[in-house]
C-alpha positions in Angstrom: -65.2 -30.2 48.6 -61.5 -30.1 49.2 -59.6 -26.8 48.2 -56.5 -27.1 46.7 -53.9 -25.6 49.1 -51.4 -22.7 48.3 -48.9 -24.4 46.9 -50.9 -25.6 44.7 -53.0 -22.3 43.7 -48.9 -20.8 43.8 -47.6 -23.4 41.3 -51.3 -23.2 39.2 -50.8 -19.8 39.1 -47.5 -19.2 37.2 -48.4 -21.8 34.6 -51.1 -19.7 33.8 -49.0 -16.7 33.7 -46.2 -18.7 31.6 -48.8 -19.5 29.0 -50.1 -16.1 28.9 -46.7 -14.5 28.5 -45.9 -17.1 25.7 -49.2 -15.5 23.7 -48.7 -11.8 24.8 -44.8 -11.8 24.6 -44.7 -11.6 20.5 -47.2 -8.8 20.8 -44.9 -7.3 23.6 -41.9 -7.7 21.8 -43.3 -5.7 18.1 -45.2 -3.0 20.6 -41.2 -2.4 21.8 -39.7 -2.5 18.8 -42.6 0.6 17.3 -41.2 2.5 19.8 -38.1 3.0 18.0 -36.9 5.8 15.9 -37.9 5.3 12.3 -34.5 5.7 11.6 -33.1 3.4 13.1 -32.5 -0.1 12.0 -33.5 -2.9 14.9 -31.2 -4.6 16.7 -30.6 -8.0 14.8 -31.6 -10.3 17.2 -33.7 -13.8 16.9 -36.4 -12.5 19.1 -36.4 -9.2 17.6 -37.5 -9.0 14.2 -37.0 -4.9 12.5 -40.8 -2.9 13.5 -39.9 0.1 12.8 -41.9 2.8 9.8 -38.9 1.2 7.2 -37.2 -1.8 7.3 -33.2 -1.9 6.9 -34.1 -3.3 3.1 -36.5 0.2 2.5 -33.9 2.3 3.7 -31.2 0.9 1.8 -33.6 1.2 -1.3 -34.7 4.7 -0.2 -31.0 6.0 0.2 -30.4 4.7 -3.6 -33.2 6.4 -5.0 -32.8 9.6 -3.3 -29.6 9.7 -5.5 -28.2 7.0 -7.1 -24.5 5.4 -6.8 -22.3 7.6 -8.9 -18.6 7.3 -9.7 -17.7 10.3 -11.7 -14.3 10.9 -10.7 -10.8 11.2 -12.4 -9.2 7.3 -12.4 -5.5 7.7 -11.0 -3.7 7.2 -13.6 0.2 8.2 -13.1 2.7 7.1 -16.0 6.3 8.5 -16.9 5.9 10.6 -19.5 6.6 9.9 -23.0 7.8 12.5 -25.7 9.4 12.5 -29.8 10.6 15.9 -28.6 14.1 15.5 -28.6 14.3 17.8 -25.5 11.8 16.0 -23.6 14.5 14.0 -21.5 16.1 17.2 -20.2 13.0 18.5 -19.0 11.4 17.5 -15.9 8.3 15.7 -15.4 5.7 16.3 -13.0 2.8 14.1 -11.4 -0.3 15.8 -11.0 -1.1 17.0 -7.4 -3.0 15.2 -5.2 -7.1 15.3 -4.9 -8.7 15.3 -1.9 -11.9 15.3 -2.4 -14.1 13.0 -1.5 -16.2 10.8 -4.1 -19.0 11.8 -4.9 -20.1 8.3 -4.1 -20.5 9.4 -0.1 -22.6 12.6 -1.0 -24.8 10.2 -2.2 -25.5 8.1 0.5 -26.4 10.7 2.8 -29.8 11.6 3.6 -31.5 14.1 6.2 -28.5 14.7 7.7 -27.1 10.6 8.1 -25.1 8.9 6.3 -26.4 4.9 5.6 -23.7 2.8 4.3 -24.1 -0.9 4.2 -20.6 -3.0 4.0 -20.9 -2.8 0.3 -21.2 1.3 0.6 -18.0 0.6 3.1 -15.9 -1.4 0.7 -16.3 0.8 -2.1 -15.5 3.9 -0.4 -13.1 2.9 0.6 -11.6 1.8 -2.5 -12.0 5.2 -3.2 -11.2 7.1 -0.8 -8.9 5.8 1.3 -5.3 6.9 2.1 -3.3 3.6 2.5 -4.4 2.8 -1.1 -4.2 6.2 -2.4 -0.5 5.9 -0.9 0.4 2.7 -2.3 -1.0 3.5 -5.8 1.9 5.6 -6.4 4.4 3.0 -6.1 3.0 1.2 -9.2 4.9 3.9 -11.7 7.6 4.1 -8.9 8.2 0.6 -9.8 8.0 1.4 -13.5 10.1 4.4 -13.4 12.5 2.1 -11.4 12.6 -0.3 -14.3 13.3 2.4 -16.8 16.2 3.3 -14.6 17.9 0.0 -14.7 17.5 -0.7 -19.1 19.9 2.7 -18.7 22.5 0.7 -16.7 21.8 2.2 -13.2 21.2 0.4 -10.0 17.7 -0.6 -8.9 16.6 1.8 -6.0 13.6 -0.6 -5.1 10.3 0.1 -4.3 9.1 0.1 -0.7 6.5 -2.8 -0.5 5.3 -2.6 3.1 1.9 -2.8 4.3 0.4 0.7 5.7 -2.4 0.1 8.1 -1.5 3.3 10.3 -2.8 6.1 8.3 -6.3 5.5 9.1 -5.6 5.2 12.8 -7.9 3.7 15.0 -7.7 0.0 13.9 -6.2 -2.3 16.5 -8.3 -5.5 15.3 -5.8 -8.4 14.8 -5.9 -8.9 11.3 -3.4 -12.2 11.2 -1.7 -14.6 14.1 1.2 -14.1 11.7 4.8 -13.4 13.6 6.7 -14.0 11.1 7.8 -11.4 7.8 7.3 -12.0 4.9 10.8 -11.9 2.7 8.7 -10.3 -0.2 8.4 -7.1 2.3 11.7 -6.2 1.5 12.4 -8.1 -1.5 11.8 -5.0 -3.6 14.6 -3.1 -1.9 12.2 -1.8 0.8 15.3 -2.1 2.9 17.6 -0.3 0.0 20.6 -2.2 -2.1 23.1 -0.6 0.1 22.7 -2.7 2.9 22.0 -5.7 1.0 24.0 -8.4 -1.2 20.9 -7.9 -3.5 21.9 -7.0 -6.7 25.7 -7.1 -5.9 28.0 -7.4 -8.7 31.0 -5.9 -11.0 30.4 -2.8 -11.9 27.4 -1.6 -15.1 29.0 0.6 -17.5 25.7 2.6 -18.4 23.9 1.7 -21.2 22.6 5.0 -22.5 25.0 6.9 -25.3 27.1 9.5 -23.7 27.9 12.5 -25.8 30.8 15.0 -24.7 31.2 18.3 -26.8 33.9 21.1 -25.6 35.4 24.2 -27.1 37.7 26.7 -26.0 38.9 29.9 -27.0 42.4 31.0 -25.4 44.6 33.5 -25.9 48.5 33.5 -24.4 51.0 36.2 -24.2 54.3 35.2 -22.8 57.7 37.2 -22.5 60.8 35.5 -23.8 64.0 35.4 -22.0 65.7 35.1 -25.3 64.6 35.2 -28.9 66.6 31.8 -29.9 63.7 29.8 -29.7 60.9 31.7 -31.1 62.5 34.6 -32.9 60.5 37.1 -31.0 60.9 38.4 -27.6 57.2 38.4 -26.4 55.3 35.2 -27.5 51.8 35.5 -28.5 49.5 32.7 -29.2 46.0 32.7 -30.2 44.4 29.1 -30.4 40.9 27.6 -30.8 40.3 23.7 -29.6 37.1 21.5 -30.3 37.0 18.0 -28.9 33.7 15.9 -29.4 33.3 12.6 -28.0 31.1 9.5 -28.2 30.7 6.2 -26.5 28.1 3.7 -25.6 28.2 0.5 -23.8 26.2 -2.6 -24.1 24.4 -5.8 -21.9 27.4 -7.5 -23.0 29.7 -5.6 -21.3 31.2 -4.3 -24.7 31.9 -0.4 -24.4 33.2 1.9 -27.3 34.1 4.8 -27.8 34.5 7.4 -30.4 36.6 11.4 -30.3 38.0 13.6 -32.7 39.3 16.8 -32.2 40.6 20.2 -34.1 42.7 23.1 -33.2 43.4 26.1 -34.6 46.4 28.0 -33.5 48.1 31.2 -34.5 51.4 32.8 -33.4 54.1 35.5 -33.7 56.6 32.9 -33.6 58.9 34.0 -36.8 60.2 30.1 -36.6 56.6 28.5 -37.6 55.8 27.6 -41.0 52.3 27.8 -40.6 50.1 30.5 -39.1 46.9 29.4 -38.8 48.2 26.3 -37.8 45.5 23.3 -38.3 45.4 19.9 -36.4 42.9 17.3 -35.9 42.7 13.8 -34.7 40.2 11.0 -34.7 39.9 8.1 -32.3 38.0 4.9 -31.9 38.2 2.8 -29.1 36.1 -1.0 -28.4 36.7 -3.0 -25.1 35.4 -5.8 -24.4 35.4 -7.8 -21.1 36.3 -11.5 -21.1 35.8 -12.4 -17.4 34.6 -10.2 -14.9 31.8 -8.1 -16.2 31.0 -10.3 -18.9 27.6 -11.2 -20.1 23.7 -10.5 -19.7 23.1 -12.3 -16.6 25.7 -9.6 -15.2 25.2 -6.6 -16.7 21.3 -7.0 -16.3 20.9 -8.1 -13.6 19.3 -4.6 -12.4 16.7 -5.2 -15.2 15.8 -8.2 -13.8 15.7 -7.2 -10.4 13.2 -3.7 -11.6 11.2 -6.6 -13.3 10.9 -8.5 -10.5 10.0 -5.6 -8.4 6.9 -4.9 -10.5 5.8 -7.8 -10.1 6.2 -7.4 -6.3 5.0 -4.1 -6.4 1.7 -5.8 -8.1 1.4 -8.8 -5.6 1.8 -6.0 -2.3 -0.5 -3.6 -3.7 -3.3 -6.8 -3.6 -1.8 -7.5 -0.3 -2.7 -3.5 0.5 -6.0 -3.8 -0.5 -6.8 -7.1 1.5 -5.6 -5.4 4.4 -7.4 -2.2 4.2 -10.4 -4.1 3.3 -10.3 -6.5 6.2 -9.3 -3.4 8.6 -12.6 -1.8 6.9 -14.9 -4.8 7.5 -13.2 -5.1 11.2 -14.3 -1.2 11.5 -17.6 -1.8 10.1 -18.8 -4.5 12.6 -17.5 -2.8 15.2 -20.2 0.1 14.3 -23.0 -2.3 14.2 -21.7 -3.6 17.4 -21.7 -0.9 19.2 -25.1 0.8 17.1 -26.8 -1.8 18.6 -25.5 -1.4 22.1 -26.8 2.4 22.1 -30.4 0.6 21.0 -30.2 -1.7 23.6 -29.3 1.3 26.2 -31.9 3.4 25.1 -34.7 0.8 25.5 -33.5 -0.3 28.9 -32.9 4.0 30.1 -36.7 4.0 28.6 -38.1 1.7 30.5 -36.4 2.6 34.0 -37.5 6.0 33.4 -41.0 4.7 32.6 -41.0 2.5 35.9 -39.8 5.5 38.1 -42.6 7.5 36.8 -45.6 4.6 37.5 -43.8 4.0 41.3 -43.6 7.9 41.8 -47.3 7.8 41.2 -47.7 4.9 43.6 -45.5 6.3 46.2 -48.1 9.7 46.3 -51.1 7.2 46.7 -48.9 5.2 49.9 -49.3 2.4 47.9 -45.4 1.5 47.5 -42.5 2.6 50.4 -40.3 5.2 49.6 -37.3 3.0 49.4 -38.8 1.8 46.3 -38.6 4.9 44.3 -34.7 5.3 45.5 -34.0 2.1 44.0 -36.2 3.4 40.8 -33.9 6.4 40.5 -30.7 4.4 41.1 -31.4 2.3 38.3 -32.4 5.4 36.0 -28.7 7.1 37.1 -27.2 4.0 36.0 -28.8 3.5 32.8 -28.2 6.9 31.7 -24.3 6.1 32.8 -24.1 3.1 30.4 -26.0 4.9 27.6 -23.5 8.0 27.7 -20.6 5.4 27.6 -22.5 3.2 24.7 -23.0 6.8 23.0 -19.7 7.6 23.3 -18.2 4.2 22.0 -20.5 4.9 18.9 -19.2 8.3 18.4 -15.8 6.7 18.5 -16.4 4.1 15.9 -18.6 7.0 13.7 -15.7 8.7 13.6 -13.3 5.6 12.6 -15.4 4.7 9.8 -15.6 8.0 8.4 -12.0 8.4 8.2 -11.3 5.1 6.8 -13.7 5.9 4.5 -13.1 9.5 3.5 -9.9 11.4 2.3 -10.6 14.0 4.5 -13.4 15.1 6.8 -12.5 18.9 7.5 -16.0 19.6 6.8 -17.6 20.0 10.6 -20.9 18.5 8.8 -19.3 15.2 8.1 -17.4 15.4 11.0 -20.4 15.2 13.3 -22.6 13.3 11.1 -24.4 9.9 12.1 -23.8 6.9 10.7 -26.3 4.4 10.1 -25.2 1.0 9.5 -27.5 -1.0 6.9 -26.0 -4.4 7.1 -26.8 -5.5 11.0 -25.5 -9.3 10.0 -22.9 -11.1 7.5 -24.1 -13.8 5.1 -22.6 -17.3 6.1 -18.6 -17.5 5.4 -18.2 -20.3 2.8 -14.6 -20.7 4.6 -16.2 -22.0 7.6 -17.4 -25.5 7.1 -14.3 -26.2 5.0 -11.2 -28.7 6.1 -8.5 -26.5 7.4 -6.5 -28.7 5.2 -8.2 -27.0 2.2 -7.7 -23.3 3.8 -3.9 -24.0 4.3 -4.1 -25.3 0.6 -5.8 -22.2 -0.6 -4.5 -19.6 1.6 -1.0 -21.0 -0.2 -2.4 -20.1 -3.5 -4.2 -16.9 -2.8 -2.3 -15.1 -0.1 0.0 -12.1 -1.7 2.9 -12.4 1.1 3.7 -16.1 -0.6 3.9 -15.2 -4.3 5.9 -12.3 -3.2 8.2 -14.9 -0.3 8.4 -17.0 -4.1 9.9 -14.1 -5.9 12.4 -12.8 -3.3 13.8 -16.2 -3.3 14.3 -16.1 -7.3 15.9 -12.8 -6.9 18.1 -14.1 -3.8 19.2 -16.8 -6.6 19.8 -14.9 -9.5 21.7 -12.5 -7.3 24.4 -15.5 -6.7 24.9 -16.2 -10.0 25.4 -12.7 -10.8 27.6 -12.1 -7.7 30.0 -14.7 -8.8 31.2 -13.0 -11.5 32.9 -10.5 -9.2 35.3 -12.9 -7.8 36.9 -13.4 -11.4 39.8 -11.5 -12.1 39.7 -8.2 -14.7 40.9 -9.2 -18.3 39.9 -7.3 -21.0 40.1 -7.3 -24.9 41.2 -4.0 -26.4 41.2 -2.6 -29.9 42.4 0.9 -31.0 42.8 3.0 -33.9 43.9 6.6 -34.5 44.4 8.9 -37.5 46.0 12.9 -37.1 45.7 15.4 -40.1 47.5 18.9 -40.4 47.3 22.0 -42.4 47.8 25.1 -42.4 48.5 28.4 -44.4 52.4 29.7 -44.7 53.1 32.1 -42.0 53.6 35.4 -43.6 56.8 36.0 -41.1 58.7 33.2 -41.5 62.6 33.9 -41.2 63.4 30.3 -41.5 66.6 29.0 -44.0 65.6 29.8 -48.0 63.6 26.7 -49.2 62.4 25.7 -45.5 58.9 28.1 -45.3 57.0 25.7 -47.5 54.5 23.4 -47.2 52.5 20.3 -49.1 49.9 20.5 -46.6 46.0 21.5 -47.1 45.2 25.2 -45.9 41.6 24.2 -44.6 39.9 22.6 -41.7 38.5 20.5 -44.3 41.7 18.9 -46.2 43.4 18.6 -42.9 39.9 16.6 -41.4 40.3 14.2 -44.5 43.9 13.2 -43.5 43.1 11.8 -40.6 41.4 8.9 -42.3 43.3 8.5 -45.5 46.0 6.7 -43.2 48.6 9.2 -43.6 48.9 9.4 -40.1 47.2 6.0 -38.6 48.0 4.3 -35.1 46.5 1.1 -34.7 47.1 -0.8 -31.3 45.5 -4.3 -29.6 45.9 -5.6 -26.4 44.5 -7.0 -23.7 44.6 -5.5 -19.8 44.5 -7.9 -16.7 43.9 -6.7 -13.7 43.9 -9.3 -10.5 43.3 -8.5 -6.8 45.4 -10.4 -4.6 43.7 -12.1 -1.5 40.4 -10.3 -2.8 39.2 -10.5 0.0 35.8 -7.9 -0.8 34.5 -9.9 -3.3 34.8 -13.2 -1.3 33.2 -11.4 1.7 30.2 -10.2 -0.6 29.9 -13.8 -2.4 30.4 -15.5 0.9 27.4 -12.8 2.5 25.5 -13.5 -0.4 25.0 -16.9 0.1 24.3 -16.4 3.9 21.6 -14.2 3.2 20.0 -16.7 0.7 20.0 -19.4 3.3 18.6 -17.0 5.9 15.8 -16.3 3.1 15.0 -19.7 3.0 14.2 -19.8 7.0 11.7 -17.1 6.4 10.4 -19.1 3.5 9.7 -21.9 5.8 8.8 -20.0 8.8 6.2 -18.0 6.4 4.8 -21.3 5.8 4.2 -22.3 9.3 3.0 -18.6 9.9 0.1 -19.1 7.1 -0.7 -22.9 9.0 -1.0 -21.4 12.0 -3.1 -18.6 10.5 -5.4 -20.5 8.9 -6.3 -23.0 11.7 -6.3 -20.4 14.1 -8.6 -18.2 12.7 -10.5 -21.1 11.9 -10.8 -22.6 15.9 -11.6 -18.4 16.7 -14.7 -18.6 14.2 -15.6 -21.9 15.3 -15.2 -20.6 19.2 -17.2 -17.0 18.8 -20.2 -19.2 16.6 -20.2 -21.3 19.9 -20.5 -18.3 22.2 -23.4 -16.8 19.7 -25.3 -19.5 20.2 -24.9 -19.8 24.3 -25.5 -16.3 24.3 -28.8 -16.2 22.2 -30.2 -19.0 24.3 -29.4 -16.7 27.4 -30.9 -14.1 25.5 -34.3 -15.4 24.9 -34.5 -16.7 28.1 -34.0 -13.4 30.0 -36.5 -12.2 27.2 -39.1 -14.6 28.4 -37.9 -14.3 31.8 -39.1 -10.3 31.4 -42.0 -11.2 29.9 -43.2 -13.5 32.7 -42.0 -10.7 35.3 -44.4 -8.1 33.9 -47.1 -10.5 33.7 -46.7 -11.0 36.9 -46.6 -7.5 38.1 -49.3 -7.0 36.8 -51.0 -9.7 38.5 -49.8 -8.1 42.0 -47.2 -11.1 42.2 -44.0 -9.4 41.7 -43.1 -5.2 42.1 -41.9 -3.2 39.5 -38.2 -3.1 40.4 -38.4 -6.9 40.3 -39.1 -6.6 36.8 -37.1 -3.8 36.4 -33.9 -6.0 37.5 -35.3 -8.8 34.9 -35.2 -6.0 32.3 -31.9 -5.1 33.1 -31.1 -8.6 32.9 -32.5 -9.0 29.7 -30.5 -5.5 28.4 -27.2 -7.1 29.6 -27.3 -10.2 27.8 -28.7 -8.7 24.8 -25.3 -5.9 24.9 -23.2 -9.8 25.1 -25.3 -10.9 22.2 -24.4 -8.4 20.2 -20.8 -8.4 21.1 -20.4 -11.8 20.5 -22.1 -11.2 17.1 -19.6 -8.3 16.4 -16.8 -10.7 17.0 -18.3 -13.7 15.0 -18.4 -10.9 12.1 -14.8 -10.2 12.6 -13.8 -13.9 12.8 -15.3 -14.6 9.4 -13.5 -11.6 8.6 -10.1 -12.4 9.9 -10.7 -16.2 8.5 -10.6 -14.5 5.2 -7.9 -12.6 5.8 -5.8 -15.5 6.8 -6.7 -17.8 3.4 -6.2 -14.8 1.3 -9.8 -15.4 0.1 -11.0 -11.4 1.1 -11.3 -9.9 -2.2 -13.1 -13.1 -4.2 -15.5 -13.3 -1.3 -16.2 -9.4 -1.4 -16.3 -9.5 -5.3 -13.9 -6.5 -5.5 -12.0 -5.7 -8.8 -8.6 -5.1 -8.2 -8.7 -3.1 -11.5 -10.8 -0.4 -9.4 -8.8 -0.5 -6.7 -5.8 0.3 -9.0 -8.2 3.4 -10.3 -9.4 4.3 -7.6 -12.8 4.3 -9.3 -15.5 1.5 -8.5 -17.2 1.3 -11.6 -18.6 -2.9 -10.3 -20.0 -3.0 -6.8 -18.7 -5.2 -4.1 
C-alpha cells in the first residue's frame, strides 16, 4: 500500500480546512456580530450583515414611536411693519429677538441617553436649527426693506449675498473644484455701491413728499441815533413769522414745490400806517429736467436694482441651503465613517485581549514560550492605541454634527451625548450613470451661482444705460408763480401828513391771505436753466469705468462657466474613482475575512499559533477600517456630485419653503 507523502497529506490538509472554514465562516461571522452592543448598528459591510437584539430599521422605528417627529415651533417670519397710524413712520420698528432653542424635533430623537439621527433626521435639523440659515434668513426682509428704500428715491444699500459655511466650524470637506466667483456674490451690493459703477447716475430727487413748517416769535428793541426815520428814539418791534412748505418729486424727474408764508409785525414806529402789520405770500414752483436726469430708466434705476437684489437675495438663500446641506451630508458620513471604525477597533482590541488571555493560560501549562505572550500584549497595547484614537475621531465628528445640527449645545447633556448614526449607506446617486454632458446641462439650469451670474450681468447693463445720462449736460424747464397780500389795522400813533394814515387794505390774516391769489399782487416767471461741465471729465471717467466693469463681468461669466464644467466632470471622475476603490477594497476585505477564518481553523487544528491568527485578524481589522473609509468618501462623492450639478435639494426632497421657515413640516 503506498502512503501518500507529506506534501501531499500538507496540501490535502488545507483543502479540508478551506472547505470547512467556507461552512463554519457564516456561523463565525453572525457569532461575532451577537457580540455587539445592542445599540449599536453593525458595520455595513458585504460580509457583515446587522446581528445585533435590533436592526438599524427597528431602531429607527423604535426612536419614532418613543416620540414621534414634532415641529411645533414659531416659523420665522420677519416683515417691515405696516400701519394706518399716521404716526407709524416716525416710530421705530423692531424685529423680534432671536430664539435659541433648539427644536423640539432633536428632543425627540433621543432615547436612553443617545441621540439616533438618520440623514433624513440630519437634514431636517438642520433646516432648523442651523445658524448659517438662521443667518441668511434675515437678509430676505433686508432685501425687502432695501426695496422700500429705493420706491422713496434713496440709493440701494444692497444685500450681502455670500455664502457662510464658517459658523458651524469644523467642515473642511471640499464642497466644489470651483476657483472661480461667482459675479452674483456681489451683484447685490455685497461689495457696497460706493466702490462700484453699479447704480451710478445723476442725482434722485427723493420721491417721498417733504413737508417744512416754521414759526417764530421775535421781539427787537433798538436805539435810534436820530428820530428822522422812525419818529421815535428807541425802536421796538414785535413780529410773528409762519412759513410752510411743500414739494414732491417724481420717477420723471419732475419736482414741485409749494410755500406760503405770513407775518405779523407791530411797532412804535410813529411813521407806519399799520400796527399790526399783515403780510403773506404764496409760491408755486414745477421743474422739470430735459436732459440729464430725465426719465424712469434714470430716476429708478435704484428700484430696479432693490428688485433685482430680491431676486438675488432668493437665488443665494437656495445657494445657502445647498451648501449647508451638502456640508451636513459631508458631516454626516464622516460619523458613520468613523462610527464604524470604533466597531471595527473594538472587535479587533476584543479579540487580542481574548488571545492574550488563552496564551497566558498556555504559557502556565509550558505549552507556548514566553515570547509568545510579549507579542500577545504588544498587540493588546496597540489595539487599545488605535481604539483611543478611533474614539477620539468619533468624539470629534459627535461633536461636529451636533453643532451643525443644533443652535446651541450649552447643555453639558447634549454636549456629551452619543450619537448613533441610522443610515450606515446612501441609496445609488441617480447622477452617476448619467453623460457628463447632461450634468454640465443640468448643473447650468439648477445651480444658484448661474441664475444669480445671469442677473448681475442685467444689472451691469441697465446700469450703462442709466449711467449715460450723466454725461448730458443740465437743462432744465422752469415755471413760477407768486402772489403777496397785505393788511393791517391803522396804527393808532401815526404822525404822518393829514390824509396819509389811511388805508384800503383788509385788517385780518384772512382778507390779506385772499389777496395773494386774487392777482393783486401776482409774479409769474419761466425759464429754463443750463448748466454744462466743461471737459467733464467725472462723468466720462464713471461712464468709461462703467463699461470696463461690465466687460470684466463678462470674464467671470465665462470663467463661471468653465468653473461649473470643470465641476461637474470632476466630481464625476472622483465618484467614478472612490466606487473603483470600494470595490478593490471589499474584495481585499473578504479575502482577509476568509483568510481569518482559515487561520483559526487552523489553529485549532495545531497548524498555525494564535498570534498567527492574531496578525490575520489584524489584517482583517485594517482592511475593514479602508473599507469603510473608502465607503465614507464614496458617500461624500455622491455628495459633492450633487453639489456640483445643483441637483442637492431635488435629490434630498427638501422644500425650500421650510427652509425659508425654518420649520420642516415635509420630511427630507
Amino acid at each position: 500500500m503506498d502512503f501518500p507523502s507529506n506534501r501531499q497529506l500538507r496540501w490535502t490538509l488545507k483543502l479540508s480546512i478551506i472547505s470547512l472554514a467556507l461552512v463554519i465562516a457564516p456561523c463565525a461571522a453572525h457569532l461575532a456580530l451577537a457580540q455587539q452592543t445592542p445599540d449599536a448598528p453593525a458595520p455595513a459591510a458585504a460580509s457583515v450583515q446587522p446581528a445585533s437584539s435590533e436592526s438599524i430599521a427597528q431602531q429607527a422605528a423604535a426612536v419614532q414611536q418613543v416620540q414621534p417627529v414634532s415641529a411645533d415651533q414659531q416659523p420665522f417670519h420677519v416683515t417691515l411693519p405696516r400701519s394706518r397710524n399716521p404716526f407709524a413712520p416716525y416710530m421705530p420698528s423692531t424685529v423680534p429677538p432671536l430664539n435659541l432653542v433648539n427644536s423640539p424635533r432633536l428632543a425627540n430623537l433621543q432615547r436612553d441617553g443617545k441621540l439616533y439621527i438618520s440623514l433624513r433626521d440630519a437634514i431636517a435639523l438642520a433646516l432648523e436649527n442651523n445658524l448659517d440659515l438662521m443667518y441668511f434668513r434675515y437678509n430676505l426682509p433686508i432685501a425687502q426693506a432695501d426695496l422700500m428704500r429705493t420706491k422713496a428715491g434713496g440709493l440701494a444699500n444692497g444685500v450681502n449675498t455670500g455664502i457662510a459655511s464658517s459658523t458651524q466650524g469644523g467642515f473642511s470637506a471640499s464642497t466644489s473644484g470651483s476657483s472661480a466667483a461667482s459675479s452674483g456674490v456681489t451683484a447685490a451690493g455685497a461689495g457696497g455701491l460706493v466702490t462700484s459703477t453699479l447704480g451710478a447716475g445723476s442725482a434722485i430727487v427723493p420721491f417721498d413728499p417733504q413737508l417744512f413748517v416754521q414759526g417764530l416769535v421775535d421781539h427787537t428793541t433798538l436805539e435810534q441815533v436820530n428820530t428822522i426815520n422812525y419818529g421815535v428814539p428807541v425802536l421796538r418791534n414785535n413780529t410773528i413769522e409762519f412759513y410752510t412748505g411743500y414739494s414732491q418729486a417724481y420717477p420723471l424727474g419732475t419736482n414741485f414745490s409749494i410755500s406760503a408764508y405770513g407775518q405779523r409785525q407791530t411797532t412804535n414806529s410813529v411813521y407806519n400806517i399799520l400796527s399790526p402789520q399783515l403780510t403773506t405770500d404764496f409760491n408755486f414752483t414745477i421743474n422739470q429736467p430735459l436732459l440729464q436726469g430725465f426719465g424712469l430708466a434714470t430716476n429708478e434705476r435704484y428700484i430696479h436694482i432693490a428688485k433685482k437684489n430680491i431676486q438675488l437675495t432668493n437665488l443665494a438663500f437656495r445657494a445657502q441651503v445647498i451648501a449647508t446641506l451638502t456640508q451636513v451630508e459631508n458631516i454626516y458620513w464622516a460619523l458613520v465613517g468613523a462610527y464604524q471604525d470604533v466597531q471595527v477597533k473594538e472587535r479587533s482590541l476584543a479579540y487580542a485581549k481574548e488571545t492574550l488571555s488563552d496564551d497566558q493560560k498556555q504559557f502556565e501549562l509550558k505549552n507556548v514560550p514566553a515570547m509568545q505572550v510579549m507579542k500577545d500584549q504588544a498587540a493588546v497595547a496597540t489595539s487599545e492605541g488605535d481604539l483611543t484614537v478611533a474614539r477620539a475621531n468619533l468624539k470629534l465628528n459627535e461633536l461636529l454634527i451636533k453643532n451643525a445640527l443644533t443652535k446651541t449645545i450649552d447643555s453639558p447633556t447634549l454636549a456629551d451625548m452619543p450619537v448613533i448614526p441610522l443610515d450606515l449607506q446612501g441609496p445609488p446617486d441617480p447622477n452617476a450613470g448619467k453623460p457628463v454632458n447632461d450634468l454640465i446641462t443640468e448643473a447650468e439650469q439648477n445651480r444658484p451661482d448661474v441664475a444669480e451670474d445671469q442677473i448681475a450681468m442685467e444689472n451691469a447693463q441697465a446700469s450703462l444705460r442709466s449711467i449715460r445720462n450723466e454725461l448730458l449736460p443740465s437743462l432744465s424747464l422752469y415755471g413760477q408763480y407768486a402772489g403777496a397780500g397785505f393788511g393791517g389795522v391803522l396804527n393808532p400813533g401815526c404822525q404822518l401828513p393829514a390824509g396819509e394814515c389811511t388805508s384800503t387794505f383788509p385788517t385780518g390774516f384772512g382778507g390779506a391771505f385772499q389777496n395773494t391769489f386774487n392777482y393783486s399782487s401776482p409774479e409769474y416767471q419761466v425759464g429754463f436753466k443750463l448748466d454744462v461741465t466743461l471737459r467733464n471729465r467725472i462723468a466720462k471717467a464713471d461712464q468709461f469705468r462703467a463699461v470696463l466693469d461690465y466687460r470684466q463681468k463678462e470674464v467671470t461669466f465665462e470663467e463661471q462657466k468653465k468653473s461649473i464644467r470643470f465641476d461637474v466632470r470632476n466630481a464625476q471622475y472622483a465618484l467614478q474613482q472612490a466606487e473603483a476603490q470600494v470595490q478593490a477594497l471589499q474584495q481585499a476585505r473578504d479575502l482577509a475575512q476568509r483568510t481569518f477564518d482559515i487561520a483559526k481553523q487552523e489553529q485549532k487544528l495545531g497548524a498555525l499559533s494564535a498570534y498567527d491568527t492574531l496578525s490575520d485578524e489584524q489584517a482583517l481589522a485594517v482592511a475593514e477600517s479602508n473599507l469603510f473609509t473608502a465607503q465614507t468618501k464614496l458617500e461624500q462623492a455622491k455628495v459633492n456630485l450633487d453639489y456640483s450639478t445643483g441637483s442637492t435639494l431635488q435629490r434630498m426632497h427638501v422644500s425650500i419653503d421650510d427652509a425659508r421657515s425654518g420649520v420642516v413640516t415635509h420630511m427630507p
